[in-house]
Every structure is written in C-alpha cells, then in structure tokens.
N, C-alpha and C positions, 0 to 999 in steps of 0.2 A: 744925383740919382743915376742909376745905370741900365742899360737896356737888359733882360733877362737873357738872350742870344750869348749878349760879349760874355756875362757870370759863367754863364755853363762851357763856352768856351774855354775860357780861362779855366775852373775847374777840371777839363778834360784834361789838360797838359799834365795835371798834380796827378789823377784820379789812379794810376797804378792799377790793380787788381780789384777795387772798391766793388762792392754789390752794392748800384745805384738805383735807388727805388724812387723814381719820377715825381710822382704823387702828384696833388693841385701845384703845386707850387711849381713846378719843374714840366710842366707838359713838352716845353719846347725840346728838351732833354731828347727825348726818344727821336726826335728828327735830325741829331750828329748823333748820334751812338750808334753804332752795330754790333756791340760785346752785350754778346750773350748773357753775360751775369745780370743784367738790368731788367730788371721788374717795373712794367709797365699797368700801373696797381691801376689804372683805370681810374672811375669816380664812387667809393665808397662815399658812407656816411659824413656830413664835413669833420674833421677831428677825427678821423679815423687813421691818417698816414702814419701818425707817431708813435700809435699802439703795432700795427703792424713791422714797423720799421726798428722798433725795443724789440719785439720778438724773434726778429732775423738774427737780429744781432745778439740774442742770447743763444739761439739757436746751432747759429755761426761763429763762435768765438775767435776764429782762425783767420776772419774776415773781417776788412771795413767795412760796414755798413753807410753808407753816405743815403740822407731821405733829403729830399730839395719841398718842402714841405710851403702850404703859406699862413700867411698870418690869419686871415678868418679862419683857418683850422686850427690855427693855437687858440683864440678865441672862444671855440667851442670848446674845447677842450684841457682847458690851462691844467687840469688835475694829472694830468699824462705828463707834463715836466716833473713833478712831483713823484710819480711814482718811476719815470725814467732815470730821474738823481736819484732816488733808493735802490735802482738795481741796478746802478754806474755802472755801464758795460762798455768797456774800455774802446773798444771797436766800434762805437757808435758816433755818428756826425752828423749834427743836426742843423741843416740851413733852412729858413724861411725866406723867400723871395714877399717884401712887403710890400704893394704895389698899392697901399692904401684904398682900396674898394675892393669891395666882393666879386670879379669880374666874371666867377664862375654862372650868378644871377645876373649879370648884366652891367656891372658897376657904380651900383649905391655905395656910394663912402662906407668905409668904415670909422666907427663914431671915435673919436681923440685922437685920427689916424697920426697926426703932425708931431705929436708928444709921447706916444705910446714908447717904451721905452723897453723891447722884448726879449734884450739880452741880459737888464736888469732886471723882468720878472726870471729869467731862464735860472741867475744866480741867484735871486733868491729865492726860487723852488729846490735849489741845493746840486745844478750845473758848477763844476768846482770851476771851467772857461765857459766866456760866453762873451762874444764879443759884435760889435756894428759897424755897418759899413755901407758908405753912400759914395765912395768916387772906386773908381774901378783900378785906375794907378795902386792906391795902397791894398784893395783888396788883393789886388795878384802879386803885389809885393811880398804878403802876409801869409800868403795860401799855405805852402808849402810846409812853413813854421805851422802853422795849429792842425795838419794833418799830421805833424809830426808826433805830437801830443798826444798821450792817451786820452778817450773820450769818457765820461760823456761829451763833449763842446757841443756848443751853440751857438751858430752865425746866423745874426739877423742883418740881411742884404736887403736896401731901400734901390727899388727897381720902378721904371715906371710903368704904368697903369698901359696894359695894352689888351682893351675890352671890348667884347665881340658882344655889340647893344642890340642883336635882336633878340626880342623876346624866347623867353625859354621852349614857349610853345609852337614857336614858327620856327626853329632851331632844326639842323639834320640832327636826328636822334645817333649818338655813337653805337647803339646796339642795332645787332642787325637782324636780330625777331623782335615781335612784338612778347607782350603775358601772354597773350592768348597762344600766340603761337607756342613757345617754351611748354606751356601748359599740356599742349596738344601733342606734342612731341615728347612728350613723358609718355603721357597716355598710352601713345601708339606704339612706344617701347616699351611699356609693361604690359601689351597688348589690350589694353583699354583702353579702345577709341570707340 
C-alpha cells in the first residue's frame, strides 16, 4: 500500500498543464498545489466527483482533466463508469485513492474491500485502460506511460486508510455559515429580512 501524500506527489512531477479536480479521494492534493487550474470540488453528494469530472473534460477537450476520486464514490455510483466509457473523452484521467473504509464517516470498512477489483469493474463498464496499483516504485515508473494515453483510463491506487475517527457531529464543520445563516443572507439581499 502507499501513502496518499507520496501518490499525489509523484503525480505532480507527470501532471503538466492537467485540471486536477481534488475530490474525496485527493483532499490532500490541494495542500502541494498552487496551480490555479485545480478544482477544489469540496464534499458534494458521495458519487458525485466522476459526473463532475466527465463534464469538465467534455467541456474542456483541450485539456487533461485528472479527478483523484475514491472508491466509496465509485460505489455509490458504479453507473458513471458506464456512462463515462460511452462518452470516452480522451482527456479524461480517472484515479481512485482506495483506502478500504469510508474515512469520510469515520472509517467503517468498506464491505469485499481486500478483493474488490476496480480497475476490472472500470474495463468492464467499457474503460478501453484501467489499471492497479499498490507499491509506489511501479506506480511512478508507469505514470507517465498511461498519461501518455488517450483517456478515458482508470487507476485504481491501494493507499492506506488515514481516518479522522471523530464523530461527524463533533467534527469542525468545512463551511463557514450555518442554513440558517445562507438563508438569512439571501433574505437580506433580496431585501427580505
């Protein structure tokens, strides 16, 4: 397994001109980057990285798109490989960081984490590459080769579990109003307070 830190490092050296979109899977990401191109997608819905991250890269043809994506969000979402290989958009880079538990709740396993095999669902949702990787040696050997590649591809990276076990609800909240407040603050700009 590899530490999620040394992956994204090693990815920077490759990364070129890439619009790197964080996501769950890549949070650490945004703490070595300073290039503006990167998309710091925050916590949408789980399963929501990969739709966003097809749309950039349709959007953006001109451009890699690189999403650092995790595996409870392919999980929720397996039908988004499916319709990411029907709209094979060549500029597209799909890594999961698979740290086997959901660490974003706290780190309850994820169930068949040991066998789950996500580069083999990725081909066979119709990923034409898709490949795995668990010692950090060949993944940085490899890199440069599958970015060279038209996408869609798909790297499924076995990373270890580095889980932040307080509860959700004793958590500092990432946003910095509450509903009520957002709420409030509508109001009071559409002059209805």
């Amino acid at each position: 397994m590899m530490y999620t830190a040394e992956v994204l490092k090693v990815f920077e050296r490759h990364r070129g001109d890439s619009i790197v979109i964080s996501g769950r899977g890549g949070k650490h990401w945004m703490a070595i980057s300073d290039t503006v191109m990167d998309i710091p997608l925050g916590d949408p819905a789980m399963g929501g990285h990969s739709g966003f991250g097809l749309g950039l890269a349709l959007a953006q043809p001109g451009k890699k798109v690189v999403l650092f994506d995790s595996e409870g969000d392919i999980l929720m979402s397996m039908g988004q490989l499916a319709t990411i290989a029907e709209q094979a958009p060549a500029n597209f880079y799909h890594f999961i960081l698979d740290n086997e538990v959901y660490a974003t709740t706290g780190g309850q396993p994820v169930p068949n984490s040991k066998h789950v095999d996500y580069a083999m669902i990725a081909r066979g949702a119709g990923y034409p590459r898709a490949y795995n990787y668990s010692e950090l040696d060949q993944f940085s050997a490899e890199l440069s080769g599958i970015l060279s590649k038209p996408g869609p591809v798909f790297v499924a990276l076995k990373v270890w579990p580095e889980v932040e076990n307080t509860p959700i609800g004793q958590r500092v909240r990432w946003r910095k109003r509450s509903s009520d407040k957002v709420v409030s603050d509508v109001r009071a700009a559409l002059g209805a307070a």
